[in-house]
LUMBALO-142244 format. One record per atom (N, C-alpha, C): x, y negated, z. Coordinates in steps of 0.001 Angstrom, whole numbers, padded with zeros to 6 digits, always signed. Layout:
XYZ
...
! end
This chain:
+031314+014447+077347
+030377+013768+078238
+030941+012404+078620
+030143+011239+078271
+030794+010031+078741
+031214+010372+079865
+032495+008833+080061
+033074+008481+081714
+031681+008082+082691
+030741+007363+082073
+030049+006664+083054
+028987+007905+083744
+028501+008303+082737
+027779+009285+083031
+027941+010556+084264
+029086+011047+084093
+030226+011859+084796
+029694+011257+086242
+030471+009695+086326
+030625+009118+087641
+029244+008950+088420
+028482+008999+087670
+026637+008006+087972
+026532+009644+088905
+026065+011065+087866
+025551+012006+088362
+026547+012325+090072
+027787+012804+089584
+028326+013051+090934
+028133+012480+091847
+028303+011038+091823
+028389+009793+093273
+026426+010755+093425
+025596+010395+092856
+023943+010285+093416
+024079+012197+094098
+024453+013073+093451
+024986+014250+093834
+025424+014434+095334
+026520+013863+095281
+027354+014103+096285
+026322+013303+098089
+026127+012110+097317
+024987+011805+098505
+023861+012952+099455
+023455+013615+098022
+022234+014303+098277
+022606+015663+099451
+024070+016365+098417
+024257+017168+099272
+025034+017377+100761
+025792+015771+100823
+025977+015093+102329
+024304+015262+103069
+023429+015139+102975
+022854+015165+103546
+022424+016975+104352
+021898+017596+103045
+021596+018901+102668
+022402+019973+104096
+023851+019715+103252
+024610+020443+103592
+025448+020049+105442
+025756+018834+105287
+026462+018806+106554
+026083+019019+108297
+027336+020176+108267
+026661+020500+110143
+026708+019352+110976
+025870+019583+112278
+025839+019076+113181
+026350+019619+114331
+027003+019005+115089
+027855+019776+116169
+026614+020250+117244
+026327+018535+117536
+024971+018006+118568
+024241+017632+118030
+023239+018316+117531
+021623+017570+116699
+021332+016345+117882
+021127+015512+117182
+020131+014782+118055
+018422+014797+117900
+018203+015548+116927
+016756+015521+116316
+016716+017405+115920
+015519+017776+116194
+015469+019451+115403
+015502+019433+113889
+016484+020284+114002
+016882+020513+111911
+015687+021091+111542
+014929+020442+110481
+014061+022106+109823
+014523+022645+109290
+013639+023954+109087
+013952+024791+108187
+013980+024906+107290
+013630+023895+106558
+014276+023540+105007
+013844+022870+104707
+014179+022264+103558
+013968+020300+102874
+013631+020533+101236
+012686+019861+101129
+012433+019572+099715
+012582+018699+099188
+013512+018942+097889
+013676+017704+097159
+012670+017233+095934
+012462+016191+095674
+012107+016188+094620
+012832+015327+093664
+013074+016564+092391
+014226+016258+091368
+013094+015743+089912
+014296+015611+088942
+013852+015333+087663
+012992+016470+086688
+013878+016760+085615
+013480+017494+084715
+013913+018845+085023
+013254+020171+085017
+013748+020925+085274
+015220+021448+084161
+015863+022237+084605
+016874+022691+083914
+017057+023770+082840
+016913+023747+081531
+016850+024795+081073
+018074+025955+081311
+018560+025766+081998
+019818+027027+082726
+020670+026189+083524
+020923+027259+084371
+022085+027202+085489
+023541+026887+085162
+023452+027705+083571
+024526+027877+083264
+025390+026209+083372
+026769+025654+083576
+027310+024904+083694
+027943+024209+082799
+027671+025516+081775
+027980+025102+080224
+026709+024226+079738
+025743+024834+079507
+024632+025227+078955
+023995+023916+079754
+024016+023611+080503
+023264+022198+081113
+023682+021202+081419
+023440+019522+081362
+023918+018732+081617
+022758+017639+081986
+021809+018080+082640
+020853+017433+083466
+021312+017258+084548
+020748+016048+084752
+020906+015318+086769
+020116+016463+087607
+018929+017502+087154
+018445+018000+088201
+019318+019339+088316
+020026+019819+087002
+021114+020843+087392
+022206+020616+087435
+022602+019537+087898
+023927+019156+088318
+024192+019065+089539
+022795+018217+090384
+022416+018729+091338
+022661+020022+092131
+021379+020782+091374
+021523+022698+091755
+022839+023162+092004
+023779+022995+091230
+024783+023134+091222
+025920+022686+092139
+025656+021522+092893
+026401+021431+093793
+025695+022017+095190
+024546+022085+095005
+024474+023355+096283
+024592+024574+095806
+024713+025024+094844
+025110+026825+094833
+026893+026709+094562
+027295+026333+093835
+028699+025821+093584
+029861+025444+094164
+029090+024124+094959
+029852+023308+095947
+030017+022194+095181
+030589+021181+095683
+031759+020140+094673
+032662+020477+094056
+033060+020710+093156
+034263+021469+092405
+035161+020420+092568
+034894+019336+091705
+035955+017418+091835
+034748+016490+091905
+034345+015623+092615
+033494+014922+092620
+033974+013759+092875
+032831+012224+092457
+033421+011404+093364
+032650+010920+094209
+032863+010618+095365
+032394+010630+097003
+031806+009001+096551
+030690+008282+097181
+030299+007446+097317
+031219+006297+097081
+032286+006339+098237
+032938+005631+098069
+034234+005190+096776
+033979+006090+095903
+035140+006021+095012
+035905+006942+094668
+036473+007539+095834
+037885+008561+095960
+037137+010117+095479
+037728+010863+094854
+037449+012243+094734
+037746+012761+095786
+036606+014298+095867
+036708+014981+096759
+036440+016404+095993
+036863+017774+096636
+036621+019045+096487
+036143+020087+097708
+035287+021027+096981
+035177+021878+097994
+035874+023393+097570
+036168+023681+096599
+036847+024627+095933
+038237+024648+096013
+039042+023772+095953
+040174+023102+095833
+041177+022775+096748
+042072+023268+097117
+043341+022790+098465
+043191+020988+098536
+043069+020867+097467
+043357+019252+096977
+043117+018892+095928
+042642+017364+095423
+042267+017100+093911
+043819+016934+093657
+044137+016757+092653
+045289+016984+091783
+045253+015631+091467
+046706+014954+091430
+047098+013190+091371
+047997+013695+090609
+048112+012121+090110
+049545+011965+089719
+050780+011713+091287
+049712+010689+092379
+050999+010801+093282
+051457+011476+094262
+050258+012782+094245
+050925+014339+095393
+051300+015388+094479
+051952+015133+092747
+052610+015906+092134
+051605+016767+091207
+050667+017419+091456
+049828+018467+091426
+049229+017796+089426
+049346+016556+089284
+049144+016052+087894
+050656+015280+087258
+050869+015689+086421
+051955+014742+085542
+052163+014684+084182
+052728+013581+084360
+052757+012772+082738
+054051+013641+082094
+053698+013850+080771
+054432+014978+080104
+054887+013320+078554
+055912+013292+078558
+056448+012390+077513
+055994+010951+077952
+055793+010426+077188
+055622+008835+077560
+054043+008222+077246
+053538+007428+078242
+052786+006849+078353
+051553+006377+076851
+050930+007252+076894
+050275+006217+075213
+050358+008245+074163
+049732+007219+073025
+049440+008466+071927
+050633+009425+071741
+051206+009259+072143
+052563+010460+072374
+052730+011207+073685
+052129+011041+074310
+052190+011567+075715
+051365+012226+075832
+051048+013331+077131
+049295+014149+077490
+050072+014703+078872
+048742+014749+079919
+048656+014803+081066
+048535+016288+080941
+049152+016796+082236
+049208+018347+082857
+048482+017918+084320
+047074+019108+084541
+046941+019038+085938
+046733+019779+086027
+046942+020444+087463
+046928+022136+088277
+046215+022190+089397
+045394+022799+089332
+044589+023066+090420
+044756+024197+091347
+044923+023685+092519
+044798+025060+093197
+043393+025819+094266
+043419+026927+093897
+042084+027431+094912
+042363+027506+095921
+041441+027135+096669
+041233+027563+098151
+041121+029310+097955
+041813+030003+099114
+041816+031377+099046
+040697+032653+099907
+039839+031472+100162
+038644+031787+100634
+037672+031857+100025
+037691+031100+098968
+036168+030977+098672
+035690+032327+097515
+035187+032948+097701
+034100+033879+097173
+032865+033619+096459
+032520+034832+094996
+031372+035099+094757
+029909+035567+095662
+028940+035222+095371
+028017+035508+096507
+028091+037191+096133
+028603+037845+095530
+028768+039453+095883
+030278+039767+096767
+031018+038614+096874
+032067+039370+097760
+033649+039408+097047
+033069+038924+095404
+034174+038662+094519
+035326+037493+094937
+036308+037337+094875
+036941+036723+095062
+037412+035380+094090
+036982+034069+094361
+037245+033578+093140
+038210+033227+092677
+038693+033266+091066
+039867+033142+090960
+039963+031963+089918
+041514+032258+089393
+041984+031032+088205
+041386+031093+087263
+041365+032325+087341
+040834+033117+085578
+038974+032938+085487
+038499+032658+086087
+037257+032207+086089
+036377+030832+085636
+037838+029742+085591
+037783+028526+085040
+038345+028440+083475
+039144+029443+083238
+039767+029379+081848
+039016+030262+081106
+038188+031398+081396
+037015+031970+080722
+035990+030634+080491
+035576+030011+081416
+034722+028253+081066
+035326+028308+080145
+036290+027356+080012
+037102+026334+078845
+036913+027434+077732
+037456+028873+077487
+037236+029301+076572
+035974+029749+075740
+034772+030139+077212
+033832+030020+075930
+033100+028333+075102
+033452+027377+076200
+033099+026285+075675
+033937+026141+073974
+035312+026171+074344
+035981+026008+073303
+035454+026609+072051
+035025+028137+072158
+034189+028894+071275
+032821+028417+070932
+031931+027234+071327
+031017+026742+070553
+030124+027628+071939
+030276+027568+073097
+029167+027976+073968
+028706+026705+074641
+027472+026667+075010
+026980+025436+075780
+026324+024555+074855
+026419+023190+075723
+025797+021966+075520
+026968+021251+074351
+026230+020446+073643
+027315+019421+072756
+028509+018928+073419
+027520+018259+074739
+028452+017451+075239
+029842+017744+076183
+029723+019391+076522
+030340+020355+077335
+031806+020419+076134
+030836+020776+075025
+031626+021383+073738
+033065+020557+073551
+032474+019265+073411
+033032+018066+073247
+034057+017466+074280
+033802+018227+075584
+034479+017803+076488
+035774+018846+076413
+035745+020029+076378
+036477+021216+075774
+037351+020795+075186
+036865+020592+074026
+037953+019918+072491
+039047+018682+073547
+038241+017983+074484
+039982+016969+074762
+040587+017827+075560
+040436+018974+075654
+041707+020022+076621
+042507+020734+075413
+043714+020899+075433
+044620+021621+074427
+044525+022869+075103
+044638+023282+076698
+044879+024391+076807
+044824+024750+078282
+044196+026039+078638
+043983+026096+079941
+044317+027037+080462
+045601+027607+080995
+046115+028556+081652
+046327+028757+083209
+046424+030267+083508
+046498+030588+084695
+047435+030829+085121
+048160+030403+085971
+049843+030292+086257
+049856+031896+087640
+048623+031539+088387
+048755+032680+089493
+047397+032971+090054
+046926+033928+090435
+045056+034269+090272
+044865+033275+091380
+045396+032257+091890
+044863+031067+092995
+045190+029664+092200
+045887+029691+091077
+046741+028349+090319
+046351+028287+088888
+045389+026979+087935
+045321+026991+087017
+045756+025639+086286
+046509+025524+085694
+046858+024286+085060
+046319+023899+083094
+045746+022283+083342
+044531+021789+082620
+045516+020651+081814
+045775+021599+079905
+046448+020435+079344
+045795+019696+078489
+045523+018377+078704
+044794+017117+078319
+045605+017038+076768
+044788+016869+075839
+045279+016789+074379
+046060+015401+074429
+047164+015555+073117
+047811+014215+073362
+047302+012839+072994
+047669+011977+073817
+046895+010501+073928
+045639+010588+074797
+045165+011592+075444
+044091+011067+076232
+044810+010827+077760
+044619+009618+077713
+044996+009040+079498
+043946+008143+080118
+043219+009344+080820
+041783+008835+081330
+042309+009506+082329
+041644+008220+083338
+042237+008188+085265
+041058+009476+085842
+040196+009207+084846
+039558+010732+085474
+039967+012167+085036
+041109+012688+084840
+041942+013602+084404
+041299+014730+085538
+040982+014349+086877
+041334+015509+087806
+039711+016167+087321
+038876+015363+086709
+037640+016295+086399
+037457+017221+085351
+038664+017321+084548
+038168+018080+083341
+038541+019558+084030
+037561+019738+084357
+037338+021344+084698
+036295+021873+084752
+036217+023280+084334
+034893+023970+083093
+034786+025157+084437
+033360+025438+084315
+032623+026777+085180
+032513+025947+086460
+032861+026894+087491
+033833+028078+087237
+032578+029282+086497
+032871+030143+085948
+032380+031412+084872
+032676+032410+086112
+031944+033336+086286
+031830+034829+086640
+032431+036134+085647
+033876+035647+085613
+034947+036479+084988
+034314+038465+084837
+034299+038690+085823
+034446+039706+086672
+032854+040411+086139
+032120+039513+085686
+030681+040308+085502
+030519+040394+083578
+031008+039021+083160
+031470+038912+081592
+031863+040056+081058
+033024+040827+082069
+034191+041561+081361
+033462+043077+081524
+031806+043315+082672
+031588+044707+082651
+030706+044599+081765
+029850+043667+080971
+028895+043464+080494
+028997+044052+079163
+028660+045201+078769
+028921+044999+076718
+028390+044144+075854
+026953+043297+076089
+027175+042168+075770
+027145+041047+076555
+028481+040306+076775
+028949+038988+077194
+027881+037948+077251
+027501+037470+076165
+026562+036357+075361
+025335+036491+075979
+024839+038112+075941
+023192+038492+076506
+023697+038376+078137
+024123+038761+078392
+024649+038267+080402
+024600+036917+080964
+025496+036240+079792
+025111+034821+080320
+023788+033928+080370
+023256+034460+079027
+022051+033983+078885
+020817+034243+080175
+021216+035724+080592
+020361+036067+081461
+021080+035663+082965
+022204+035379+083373
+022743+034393+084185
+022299+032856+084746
+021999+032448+083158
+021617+030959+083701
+020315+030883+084232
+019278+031880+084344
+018121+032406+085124
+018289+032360+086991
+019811+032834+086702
+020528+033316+088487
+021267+032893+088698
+022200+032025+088519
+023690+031592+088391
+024219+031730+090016
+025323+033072+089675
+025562+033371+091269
+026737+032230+091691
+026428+032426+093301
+026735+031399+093928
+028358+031421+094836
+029091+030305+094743
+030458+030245+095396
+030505+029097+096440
+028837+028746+096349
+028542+027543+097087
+027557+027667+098575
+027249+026638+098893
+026545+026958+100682
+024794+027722+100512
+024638+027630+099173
+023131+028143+098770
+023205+029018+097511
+022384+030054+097297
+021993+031029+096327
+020781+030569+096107
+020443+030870+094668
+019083+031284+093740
+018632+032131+094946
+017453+031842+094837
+016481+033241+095751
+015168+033732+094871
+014606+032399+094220
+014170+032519+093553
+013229+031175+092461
+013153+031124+091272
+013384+030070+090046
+011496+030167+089757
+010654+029681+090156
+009333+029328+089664
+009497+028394+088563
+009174+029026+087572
+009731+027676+085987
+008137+026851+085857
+008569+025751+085723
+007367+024932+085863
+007122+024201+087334
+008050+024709+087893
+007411+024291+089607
+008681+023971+090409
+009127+025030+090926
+010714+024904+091508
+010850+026128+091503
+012689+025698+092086
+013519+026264+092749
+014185+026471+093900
+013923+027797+094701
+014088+027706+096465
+015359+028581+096498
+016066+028148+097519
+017787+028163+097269
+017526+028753+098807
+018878+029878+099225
+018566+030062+100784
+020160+029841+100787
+020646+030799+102124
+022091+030388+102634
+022873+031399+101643
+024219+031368+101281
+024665+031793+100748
+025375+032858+101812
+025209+034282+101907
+026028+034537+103505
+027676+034425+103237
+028228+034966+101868
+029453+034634+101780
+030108+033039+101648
+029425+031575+101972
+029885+030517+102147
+030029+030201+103619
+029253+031114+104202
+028995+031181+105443
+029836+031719+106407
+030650+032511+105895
+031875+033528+106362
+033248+032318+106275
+032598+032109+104908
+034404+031115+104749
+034119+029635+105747
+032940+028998+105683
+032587+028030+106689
+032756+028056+108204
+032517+029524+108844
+032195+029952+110021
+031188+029358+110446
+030127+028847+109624
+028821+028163+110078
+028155+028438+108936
+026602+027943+108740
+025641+027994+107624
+025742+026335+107245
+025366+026119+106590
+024355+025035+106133
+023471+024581+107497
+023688+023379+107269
+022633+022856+108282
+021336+023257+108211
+020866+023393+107081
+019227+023754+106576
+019292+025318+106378
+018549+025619+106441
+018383+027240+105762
+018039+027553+104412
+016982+026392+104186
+016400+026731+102623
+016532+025266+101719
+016620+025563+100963
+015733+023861+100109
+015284+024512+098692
+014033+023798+098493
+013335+023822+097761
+013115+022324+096502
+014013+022649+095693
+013998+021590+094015
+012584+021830+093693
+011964+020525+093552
+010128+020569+092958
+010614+019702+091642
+010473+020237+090709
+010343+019802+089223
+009060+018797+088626
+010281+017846+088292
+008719+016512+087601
+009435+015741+086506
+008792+016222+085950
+009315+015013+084117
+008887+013756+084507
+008081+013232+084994
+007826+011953+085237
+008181+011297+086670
+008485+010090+086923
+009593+009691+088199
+008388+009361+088711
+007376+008706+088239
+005971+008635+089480
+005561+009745+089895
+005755+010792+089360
+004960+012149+089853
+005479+012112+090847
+007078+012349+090736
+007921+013000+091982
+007774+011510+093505
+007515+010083+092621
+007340+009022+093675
+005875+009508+094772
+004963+009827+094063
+003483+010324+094440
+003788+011697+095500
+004577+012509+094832
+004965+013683+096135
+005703+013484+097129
+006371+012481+097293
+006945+011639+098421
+006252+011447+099409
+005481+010026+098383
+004669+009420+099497
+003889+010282+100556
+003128+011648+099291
+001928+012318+099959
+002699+013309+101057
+004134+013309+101015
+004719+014277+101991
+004952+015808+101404
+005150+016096+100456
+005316+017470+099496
+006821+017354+099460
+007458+016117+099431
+008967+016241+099629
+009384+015659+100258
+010648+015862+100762
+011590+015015+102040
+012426+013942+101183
+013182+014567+099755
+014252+013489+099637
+013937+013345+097914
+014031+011895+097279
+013460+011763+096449
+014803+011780+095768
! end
């Protein structure tokens, strides 16, 4: 997946769900009860592999969270994550020398809170199932492709996974190459893997402030609170619900604006 591309979706992302998502101590105005957006093209799956649309990249950071993003202003941010991983708080480093002989190591660590919306606990091994089925020819081209510049993705401790960048790639966006996270834990009861996911990207359960509730294809998607983001937050979501209204065309979704069918364009 291009660099530019990467940066464009997250920054417009990360806006949306600053809004969405962040509490208020002292409202000064009554919150409703939920906000409609109106997005692009709908998504042909949830899956994270499997899609690389602005309107499910979106989705995804409200069921998900931010995994590495970058914040408006520039700087990365996480919601999964103790910390994004640098080269200068250690957590990334240069392995040999600078240039086509060299390749970057970065390690991520989980936050030890954050949970599947069943109660699962999320782990390391949930990001290196990603990388591996990508690696195996699952997903989008451009997912595929992004895969291939990782040599290798291991789990050091079920909270610690470290991400090795093939040699010669030294791109300052290192702290994003990270795949899923994947639902380890449902893959491994499934006898078939492949038919689960497929029927996954229908539901794609949630580690983020909102769940699927339910997917109208052709129309939208209405997202409620996630109760297990809610436990690790000690608060909800500012909103209760939001509702994604699907439009292939950018006047449609301009026209549902105006007429008041959505809050945020």
């Amino acid at each position: 997946m291009p660099v530019t591309r990467v940066v464009r979706e997250t920054v417009v992302v990360t806006r949306v769900v600053t809004r969405v998502i962040t509490p208020t101590a002292i409202p000064s105005t009554p919150v409703p009860d939920r906000v409609v957006i109106c997005a692009g093209q709908e998504p042909p799956s949830l899956d994270p592999l499997s899609d690389t649309t602005d309107t499910g990249a979106l989705i995804r950071a409200l069921t998900t969270g931010l995994v590495v993003a970058p914040a408006p202003d520039g700087t990365l941010i996480t919601d999964l994550f103790t910390r994004v991983p640098s080269l200068d708080n250690g957590d990334a480093r240069l392995v040999g020398e600078e240039g086509p002989d060299g390749h970057l190591e970065v390690t991520f660590r989980l936050r030890s809170d954050v949970q599947w919306e069943d109660g699962t606990r999320l782990t390391a091994q949930d990001f290196v199932t990603a990388w591996q089925w990508a690696r195996q020819g699952w997903g989008a081209p451009e997912m595929q492709e992004r895969a291939a510049e990782v040599e290798d993705v291991r789990a050091t401790t079920p909270d610690t996974f470290t991400v090795v960048l093939r040699q010669g790639l030294m791109t300052p966006l290192y702290a994003t190459y990270v795949f899923g996270p994947y639902p380890t834990h449902l893959l491994e009861e499934a006898p078939d893997p492949q038919a689960k996911l497929a029927a996954l990207g229908k539901r794609w359960p949630a580690v983020g402030p909102y769940r699927v509730q339910t997917w109208q294809p052709g129309e939208a998607l209405i997202l409620a609170q996630n109760p297990m983001y809610t436990t690790r937050k000690k608060g909800a979501p500012r909103i209760p619900s939001v509702i994604v209204r699907f439009y292939s065309r950018p006047q449609d979704a301009l026209v549902s604006l105006l007429s008041g069918r959505c809050d945020v364009l």
